[in-house]
C-alpha positions in Angstrom: 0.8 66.5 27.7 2.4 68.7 25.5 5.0 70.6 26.1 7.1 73.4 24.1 10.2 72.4 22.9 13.3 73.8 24.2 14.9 76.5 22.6 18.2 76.3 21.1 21.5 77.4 22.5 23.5 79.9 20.7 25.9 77.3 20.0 23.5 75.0 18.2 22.2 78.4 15.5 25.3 79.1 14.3 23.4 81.4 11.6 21.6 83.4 14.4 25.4 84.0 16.1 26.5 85.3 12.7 23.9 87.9 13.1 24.5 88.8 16.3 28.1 89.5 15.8 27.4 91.5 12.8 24.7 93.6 14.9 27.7 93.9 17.4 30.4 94.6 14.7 28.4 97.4 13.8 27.3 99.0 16.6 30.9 98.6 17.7 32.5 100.0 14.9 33.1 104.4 15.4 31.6 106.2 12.4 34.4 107.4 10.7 35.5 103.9 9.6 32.2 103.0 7.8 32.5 106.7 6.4 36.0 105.8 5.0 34.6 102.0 3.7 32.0 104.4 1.8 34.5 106.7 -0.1 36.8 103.8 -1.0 34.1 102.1 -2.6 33.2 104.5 -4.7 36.7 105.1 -5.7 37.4 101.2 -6.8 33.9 100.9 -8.4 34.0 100.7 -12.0 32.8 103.8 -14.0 29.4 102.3 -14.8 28.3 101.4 -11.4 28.6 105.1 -10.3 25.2 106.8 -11.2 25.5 109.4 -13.8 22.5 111.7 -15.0 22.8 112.9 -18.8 20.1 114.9 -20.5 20.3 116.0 -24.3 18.2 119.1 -25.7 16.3 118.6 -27.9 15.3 115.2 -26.6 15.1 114.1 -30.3 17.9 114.5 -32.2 18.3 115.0 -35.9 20.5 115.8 -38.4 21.3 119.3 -39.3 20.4 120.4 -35.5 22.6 121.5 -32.7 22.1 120.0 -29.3 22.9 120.9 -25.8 24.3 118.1 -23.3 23.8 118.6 -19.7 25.4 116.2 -17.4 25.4 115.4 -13.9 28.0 113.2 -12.4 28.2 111.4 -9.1 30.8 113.2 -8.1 32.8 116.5 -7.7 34.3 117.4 -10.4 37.3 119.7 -11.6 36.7 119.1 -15.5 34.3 117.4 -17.9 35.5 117.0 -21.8 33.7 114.5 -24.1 34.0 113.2 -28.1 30.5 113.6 -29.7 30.9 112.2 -33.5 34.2 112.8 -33.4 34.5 116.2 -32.6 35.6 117.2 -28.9 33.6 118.7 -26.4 34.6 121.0 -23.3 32.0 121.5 -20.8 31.3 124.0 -18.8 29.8 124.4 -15.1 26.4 125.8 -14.1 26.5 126.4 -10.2 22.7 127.1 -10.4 21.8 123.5 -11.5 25.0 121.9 -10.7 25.6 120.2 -13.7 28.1 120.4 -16.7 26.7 121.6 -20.0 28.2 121.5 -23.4 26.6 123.0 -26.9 27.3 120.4 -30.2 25.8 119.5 -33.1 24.5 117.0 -35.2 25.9 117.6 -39.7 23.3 117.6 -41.9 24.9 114.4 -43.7 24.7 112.4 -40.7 22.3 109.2 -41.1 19.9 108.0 -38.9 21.5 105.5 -36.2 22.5 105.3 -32.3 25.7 107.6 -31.7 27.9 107.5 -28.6 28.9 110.5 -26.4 32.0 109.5 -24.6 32.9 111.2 -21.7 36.2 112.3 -19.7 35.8 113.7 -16.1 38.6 114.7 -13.7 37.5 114.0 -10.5 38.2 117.2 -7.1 39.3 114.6 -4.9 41.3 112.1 -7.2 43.5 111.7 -9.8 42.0 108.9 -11.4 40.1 109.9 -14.3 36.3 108.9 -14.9 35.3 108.0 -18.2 31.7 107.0 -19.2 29.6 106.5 -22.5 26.0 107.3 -23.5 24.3 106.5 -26.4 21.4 108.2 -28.0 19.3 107.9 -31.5 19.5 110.2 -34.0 16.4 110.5 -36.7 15.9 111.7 -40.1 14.5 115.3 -40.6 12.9 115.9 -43.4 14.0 119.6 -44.4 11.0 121.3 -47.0 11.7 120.9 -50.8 11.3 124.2 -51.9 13.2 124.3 -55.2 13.8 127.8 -55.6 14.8 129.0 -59.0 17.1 132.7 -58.6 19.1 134.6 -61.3 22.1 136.1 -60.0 25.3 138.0 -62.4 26.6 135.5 -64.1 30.2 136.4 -62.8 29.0 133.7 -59.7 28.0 131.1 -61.7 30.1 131.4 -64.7 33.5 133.6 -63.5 35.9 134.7 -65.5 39.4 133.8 -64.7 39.9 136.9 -63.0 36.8 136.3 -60.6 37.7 133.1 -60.2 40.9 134.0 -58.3 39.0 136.3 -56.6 36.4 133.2 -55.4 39.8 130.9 -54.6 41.2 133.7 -52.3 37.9 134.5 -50.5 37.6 130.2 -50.2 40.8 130.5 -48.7 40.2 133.0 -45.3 37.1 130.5 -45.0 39.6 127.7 -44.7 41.8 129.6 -42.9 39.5 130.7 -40.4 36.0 129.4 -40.3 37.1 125.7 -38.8 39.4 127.7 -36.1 38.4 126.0 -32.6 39.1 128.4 -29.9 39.2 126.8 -26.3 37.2 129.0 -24.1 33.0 129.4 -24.6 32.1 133.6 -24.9 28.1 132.6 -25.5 25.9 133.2 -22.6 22.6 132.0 -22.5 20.0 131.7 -25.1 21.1 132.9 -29.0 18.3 136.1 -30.1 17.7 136.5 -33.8 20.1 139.1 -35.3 16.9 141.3 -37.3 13.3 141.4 -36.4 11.7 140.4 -39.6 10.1 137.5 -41.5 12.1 134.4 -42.7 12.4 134.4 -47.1 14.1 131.5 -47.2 15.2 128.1 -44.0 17.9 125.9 -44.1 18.0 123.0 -45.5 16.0 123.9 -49.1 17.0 123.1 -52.5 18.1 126.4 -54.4 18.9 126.6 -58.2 20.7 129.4 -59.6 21.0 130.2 -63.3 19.5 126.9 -63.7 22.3 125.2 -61.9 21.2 123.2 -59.0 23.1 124.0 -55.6 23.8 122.2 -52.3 21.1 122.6 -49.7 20.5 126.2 -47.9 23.0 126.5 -45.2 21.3 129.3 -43.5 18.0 131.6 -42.8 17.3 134.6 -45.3 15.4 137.4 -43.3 13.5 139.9 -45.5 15.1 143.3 -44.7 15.7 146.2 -46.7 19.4 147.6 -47.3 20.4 149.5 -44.5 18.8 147.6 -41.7 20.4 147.1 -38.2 22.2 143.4 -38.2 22.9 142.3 -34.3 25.3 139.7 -33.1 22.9 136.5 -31.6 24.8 136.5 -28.5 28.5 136.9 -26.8 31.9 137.1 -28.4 35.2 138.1 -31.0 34.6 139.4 -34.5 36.5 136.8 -36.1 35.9 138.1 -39.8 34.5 141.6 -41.2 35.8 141.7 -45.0 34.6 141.4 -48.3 34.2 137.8 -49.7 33.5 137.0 -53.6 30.1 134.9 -52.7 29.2 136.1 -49.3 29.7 140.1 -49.9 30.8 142.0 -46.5 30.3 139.6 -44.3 31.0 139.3 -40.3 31.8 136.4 -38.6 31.6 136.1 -34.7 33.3 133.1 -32.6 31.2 132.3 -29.5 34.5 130.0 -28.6 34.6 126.3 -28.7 34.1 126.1 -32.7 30.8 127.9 -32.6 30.2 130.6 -35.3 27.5 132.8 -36.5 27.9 134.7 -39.5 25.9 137.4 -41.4 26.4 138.1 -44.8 25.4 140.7 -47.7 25.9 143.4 -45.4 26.4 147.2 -46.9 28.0 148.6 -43.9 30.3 147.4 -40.9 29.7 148.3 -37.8 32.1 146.3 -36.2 36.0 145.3 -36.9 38.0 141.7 -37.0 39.3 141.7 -32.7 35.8 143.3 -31.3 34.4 142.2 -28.1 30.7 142.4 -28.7 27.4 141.6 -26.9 24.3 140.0 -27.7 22.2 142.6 -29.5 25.1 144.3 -30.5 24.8 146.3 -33.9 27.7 144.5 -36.0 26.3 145.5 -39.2 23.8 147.1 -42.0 21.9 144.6 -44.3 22.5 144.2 -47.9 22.9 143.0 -51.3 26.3 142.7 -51.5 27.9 139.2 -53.0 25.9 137.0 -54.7 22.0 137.8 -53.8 19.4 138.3 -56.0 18.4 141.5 -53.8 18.8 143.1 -50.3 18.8 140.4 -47.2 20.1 139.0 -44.6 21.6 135.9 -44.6 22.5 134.1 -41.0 24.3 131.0 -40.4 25.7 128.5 -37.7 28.6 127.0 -38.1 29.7 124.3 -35.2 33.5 122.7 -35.7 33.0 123.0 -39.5 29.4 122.5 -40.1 26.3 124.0 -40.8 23.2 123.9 -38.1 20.2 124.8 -38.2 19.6 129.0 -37.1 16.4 129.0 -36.2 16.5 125.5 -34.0 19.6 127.1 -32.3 17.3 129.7 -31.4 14.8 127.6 -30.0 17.5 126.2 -27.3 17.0 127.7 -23.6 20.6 127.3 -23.1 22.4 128.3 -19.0 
């Protein structure tokens, strides 16, 4: 007859006891300790094991464009600073999405390849710093290859030496002031376009003058006749409102953080250097001043020393 076999003691499953005292040692253990064990481990994790959420904008990045880096970390934190090709990066916080957000760029000379953003967090509850790295692929744009052939005075393509000291002095306040990195960010939201009117000429085209061939186009040319309202693309300090040899009267406006826009070939100011202005702000009157062929606007970007792309920073919904 057949008979079930007899079960075994707790002494002869040592592996079922193991259980059972770890279903006792945690029933048995007050809340507050495994709340503690929980916070500890995170602290003596490494870096990578922590889960970090990084989104770039656009999600393909090229050369010549800017780009908007929004983090979120996994956990509170009192600062967020990062290098992005070796430039530095302060972030700022958005209390609507909770994440830190950060505008850059990508130069126009920059070749196609995987670039690492390295980043620096102080954490609210510790003084152990974070640090973690992302990588992300930059492509090729192909910018148009419009050659465009213009006849300016010759005093800009040929000066004499009078005019030339003029064109060393005005490259001088450039260098003196157009790679000036201010620490705090002035721009607010998304960048408008300074004049309502149709685009002559993008960046990034091949332009000729007096037969000589130049560097690419660093800007946008909007079609506007002399006298029309110029307005500053969003938040900040007049850096610059003078007359330069090549650029005419010209303002330049520091959104903070190495971010510039600048308007040149204006006939009128509207603004001086110090101003606090707004976006849509009238900082100007369009122009032909400098070396133009005829009355225009012509807008640029300038991020920590280089040239973007206008109409892409446009296209950014930035926080």
């Amino acid at each position: 007859m057949w008979r079930r076999p007899p079960r075994p003691s707790r002494q002869s499953c040592p592996e079922r006891s193991r259980r059972g005292e770890a279903r006792r040692t945690r029933a048995s253990t007050p809340p507050a300790i495994w709340i503690f064990i929980y916070f500890f481990c995170l602290a003596v994790l490494p870096t990578s094991a922590a889960t970090w959420t990084i989104h770039a904008q656009p999600t393909r990045l090229v050369n010549g464009a800017p780009v908007l880096f929004q983090v979120k970390p996994p956990t509170k934190l009192e600062s967020l600073t990062g290098t992005w090709l070796t430039h530095q990066l302060t972030f700022s916080y958005d209390k609507s999405t909770k994440t830190w957000f950060a505008l850059a760029g990508v130069t126009f000379e920059t070749t196609p390849g995987k670039y690492t953003l390295e980043l620096s967090a102080q954490p609210a509850a510790s003084k152990t710093p974070l640090t973690f790295t992302r990588t992300f692929a930059v492509a090729h744009f192909q910018y148009p290859q419009i050659k465009v052939e213009l006849t300016v005075e010759k005093k800009f393509t040929e000066p004499n030496p009078e005019q030339l000291q003029q064109a060393e002095e005005s490259k001088k306040i450039k260098q003196d002031y157009l790679n000036r990195v201010t620490a705090d960010r002035e721009w607010d939201g998304t960048f408008a376009a300074p004049a309502d009117a149709a685009i002559s000429d993008v960046y990034g085209s091949q332009r000729i003058f007096n037969g000589k061939a130049q560097r690419e186009h660093q800007g946008l040319d909007f079609r506007v006749p002399t006298g029309t309202p110029v307005a500053a693309m969003n938040s900040g300090t007049v850096l610059l409102a003078r007359f330069l040899y090549f650029e005419g009267n010209c303002v330049v406006i520091d959104h903070g953080q190495g971010l510039l826009t600048l308007y040149f070939h204006l006939s009128e100011f509207k603004v001086k250097e110090g101003d606090q202005v707004k976006r849509g702000q009238i900082v100007g009157l369009s122009g032909g001043t400098g070396r133009a062929t005829g009355p225009h606007l012509h807008l640029a970007v300038r991020w920590q020393g280089t040239y973007l792309d206008p109409a892409r920073l446009m296209q950014l919904p930035l926080p």
